[in-house]
N, C-alpha and C positions, 0 to 999 in steps of 0.2 A: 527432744520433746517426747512424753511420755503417752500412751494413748488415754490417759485419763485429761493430760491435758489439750489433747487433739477434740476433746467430746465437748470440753469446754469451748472453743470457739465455732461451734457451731451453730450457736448464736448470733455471734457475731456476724452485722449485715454488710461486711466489709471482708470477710473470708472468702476464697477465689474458690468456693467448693464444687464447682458444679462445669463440666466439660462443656466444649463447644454444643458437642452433639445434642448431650443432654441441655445444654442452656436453649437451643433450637426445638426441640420436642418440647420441653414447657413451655415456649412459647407460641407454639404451632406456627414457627417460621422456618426459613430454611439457612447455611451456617453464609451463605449468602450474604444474608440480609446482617444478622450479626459483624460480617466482614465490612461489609460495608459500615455499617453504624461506630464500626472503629479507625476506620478513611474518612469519614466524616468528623472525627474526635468527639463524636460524642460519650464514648467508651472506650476505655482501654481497657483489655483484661490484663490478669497477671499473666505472665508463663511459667509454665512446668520448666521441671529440670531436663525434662525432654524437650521442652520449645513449645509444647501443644496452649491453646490459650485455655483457663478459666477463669468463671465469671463471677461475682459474688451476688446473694440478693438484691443487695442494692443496682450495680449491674443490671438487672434482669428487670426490675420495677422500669429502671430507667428506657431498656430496650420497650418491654410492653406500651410502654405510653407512645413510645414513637414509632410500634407499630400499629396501634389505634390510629394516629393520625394519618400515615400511608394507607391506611385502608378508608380511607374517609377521602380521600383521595390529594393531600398534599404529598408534595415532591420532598423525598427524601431529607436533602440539605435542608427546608422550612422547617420539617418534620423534626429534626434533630437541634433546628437555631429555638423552636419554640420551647423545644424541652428542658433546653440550657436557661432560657429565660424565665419559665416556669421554675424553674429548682434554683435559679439565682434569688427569684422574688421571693418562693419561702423561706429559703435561707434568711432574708433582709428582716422578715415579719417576723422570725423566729429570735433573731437580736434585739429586733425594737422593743417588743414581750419582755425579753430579757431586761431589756435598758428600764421600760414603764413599771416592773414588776421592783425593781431596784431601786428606782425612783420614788415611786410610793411607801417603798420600807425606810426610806432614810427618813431618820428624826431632822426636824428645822434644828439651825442653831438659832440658840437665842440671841437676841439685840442686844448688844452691852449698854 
């Protein structure tokens, strides 16, 4: 991979760009809580060729939200089952769209 094509996925919300450390300071957490939010599966990062984890944006959205709720004062494990729920239902609304948006463009066939 060339570094013009490394600049290219930096876009991408699915690129493991961003270290423990650093994915813990933007989220003003600690590598703690990250550790745990992937004992809990709610997160898996990649590993480095060293072992070290990184996170990708997506990653990170995902932690924030379910450090919102820990600080609102749910426990952990609810914290992490609500966020899988939350991202399962948009996912769902995100196909139905799909489905209705597809349904409405299809021409009726005529009646013979």
């Amino acid at each position: 991979m060339t570094a013009d094509d490394s600049f290219g996925r930096l876009d991408d919300d699915d690129y493991p760009a961003y270290t423990m450390g650093r994915a813990a300071d933007m989220l003003g957490t600690t590598q703690n809580f990250l550790r745990a939010l992937g004992e809990a599966r709610l997160i898996t990062p990649l590993r480095s060729a060293g072992g070290h984890r990184r996170y990708s944006r997506y990653q990170l959205r995902i932690a924030a939200r379910a450090r919102e709720l820990v600080d609102q004062g749910t426990p952990i494990e609810a914290a992490c089952r609500i966020v899988i729920l939350e991202d399962q239902l948009e996912e769902a609304q995100r196909i139905n769209a799909e489905y209705a948006l597809a349904a409405g463009s299809a021409k009726p066939v005529a009646a013979a």
